[in-house]
Every structure is written in structure tokens, then in C-alpha cells.
N, C-alpha and C positions, 0 to 999 in steps of 0.2 A: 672713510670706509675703504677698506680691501680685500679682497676674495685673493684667496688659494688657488692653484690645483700643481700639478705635477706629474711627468712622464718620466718613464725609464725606458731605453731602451737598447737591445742584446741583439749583438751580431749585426751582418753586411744591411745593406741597404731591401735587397731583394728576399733576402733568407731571414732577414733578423726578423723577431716583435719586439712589440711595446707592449708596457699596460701606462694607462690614464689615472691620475687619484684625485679627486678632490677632499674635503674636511666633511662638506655635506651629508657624505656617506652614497649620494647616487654613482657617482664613478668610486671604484674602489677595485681596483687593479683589473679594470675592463682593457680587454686585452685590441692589441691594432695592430695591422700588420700592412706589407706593403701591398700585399691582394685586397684587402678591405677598401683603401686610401686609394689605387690606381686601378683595380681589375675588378671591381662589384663585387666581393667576395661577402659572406655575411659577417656582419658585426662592423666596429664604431670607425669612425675616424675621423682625424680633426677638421676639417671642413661640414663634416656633420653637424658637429657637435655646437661649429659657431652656429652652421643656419639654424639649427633649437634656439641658439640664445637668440639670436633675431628674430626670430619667432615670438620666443617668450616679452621679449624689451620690448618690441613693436607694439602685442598686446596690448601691455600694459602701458603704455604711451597713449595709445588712441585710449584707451579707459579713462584715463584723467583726461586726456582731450574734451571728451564727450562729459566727463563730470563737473568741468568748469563751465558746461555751455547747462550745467542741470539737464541733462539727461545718462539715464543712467543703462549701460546696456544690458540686456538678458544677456546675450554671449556676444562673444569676436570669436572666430574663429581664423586663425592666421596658420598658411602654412610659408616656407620660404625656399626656395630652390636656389642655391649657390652655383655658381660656374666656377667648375678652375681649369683651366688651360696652359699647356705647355706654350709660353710665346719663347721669343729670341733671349728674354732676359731669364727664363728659367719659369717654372708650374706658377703663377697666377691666380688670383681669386678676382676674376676681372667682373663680374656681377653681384647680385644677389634679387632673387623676382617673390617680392612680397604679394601673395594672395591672401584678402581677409576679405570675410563675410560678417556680417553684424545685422544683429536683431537687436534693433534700438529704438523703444515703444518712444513716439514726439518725434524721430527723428523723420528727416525727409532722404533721397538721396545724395542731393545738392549741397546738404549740411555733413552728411556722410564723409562724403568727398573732402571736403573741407576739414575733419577735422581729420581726417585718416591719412591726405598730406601733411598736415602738421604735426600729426605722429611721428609720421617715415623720418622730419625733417628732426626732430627732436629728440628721437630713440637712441640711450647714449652709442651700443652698439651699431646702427647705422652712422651716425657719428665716427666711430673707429676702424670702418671700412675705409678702404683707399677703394672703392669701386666704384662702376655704374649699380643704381639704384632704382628698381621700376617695381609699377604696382597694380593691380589692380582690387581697386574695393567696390562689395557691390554690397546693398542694402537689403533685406529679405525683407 
């Protein structure tokens, strides 16, 4: 299996944009710029865009998690908060802080817990982080 996407991008560092594409059709010359990426300007940028997918992969990791122990969730709800930081070797992605919540009718918290680390630990994109990884899951 392989996934696409693709950037262009026009002009200096500080002046220039980008747009992002993938095949999917949800990015489709969504545009990026160095405000967006460094100064909280509105709209996308590549740090964003991974903490979604680790968002997304996380999900779906604890879902099968929890569907091998037969329990099956009403929802997970995952959000993911990435750090990048300027260190000495240059901008860094030195974290990533997984929040998920789940409603999982049989489940306990303690099982929760259990399968929700084994998610984080199996999610191919966590996986493909060079980062710290922390979490907190809590059971509704």
C-alpha cells in the first residue's frame, strides 16, 4: 500500500506560499504559508496536518484494540497536540500529546487504559514519529 500527496512551493522562505495536494481530493491546492506554519495565521500547515493523521491512526488502532478484546466502542474521541520547537539542530517536532476519550459499553477504565497504550504503541504513525509520546485516556 502507498499514499500520495504533494507540495509546491513559490518564492523566499518568509514571503513565499505553498499549496498541499493529495489524490483523496481533501487537500487540493490548500494553500500554506510561513504565517500559518510559524505565526498562527489562519489556515493549514504541515505539523497540523500530521497531528490529524495521528489523530486519525490513533483512533483507529485503539478501535481494533478494543475489537480483539470484543468490545466494541460507541466513539473514541482523539484529539493530538504536536510540539515543534526551534532547538540547536534546527525546528523539531519533539512531542506529540494524545487525548482520547471513549465510550465503550463492557469496558472498565483499567482495560481502557490497556488497550489505549497498546494503540499509541502500535499506531503506524506514532510509529514514524522520532518523538516523545504521552497520553492521556480517560473512560466516560
Amino acid at each position: 500500500m502507498q499514499r500520495k500527496a504533494s507540495a509546491v512551493w513559490k518564492g523566499g522562505l518568509k514571503d513565499g506560499k505553498g499549496s498541499i495536494s493529495a489524490p483523496g481530493g481533501v487537500l487540493n491546492n490548500t494553500p500554506y504559508s510561513f504565517t500559518t506554519r510559524f505565526e498562527n495565521a489562519p489556515g493549514t500547515n504541515p505539523e497540523e496536518l500530521i497531528a490529524a493523521a495521528h489523530a486519525g491512526c490513533f483512533s483507529m488502532a485503539l478501535s481494533a484494540q478494543l475489537g480483539g478484546a470484543n468490545l466494541t466502542p460507541e466513539s473514541i474521541s482523539t484529539s493530538v497536540t504536536l510540539s515543534l520547537e526551534k532547538l540547536d539542530s534546527g525546528w523539531t517536532i519533539t512531542s506529540s500529546h494524545i487525548d482520547v476519550v471513549g465510550k465503550v459499553p463492557g469496558a472498565d477504565a483499567a482495560t481502557f487504559q490497556k488497550y489505549a497504550e497498546a494503540a499509541e504503541k502500535g499506531c503506524p504513525v506514532s510509529k514514524v514519529l522520532n518523538a516523545k509520546i504521552t497520553m492521556n485516556a480517560k473512560l466516560e
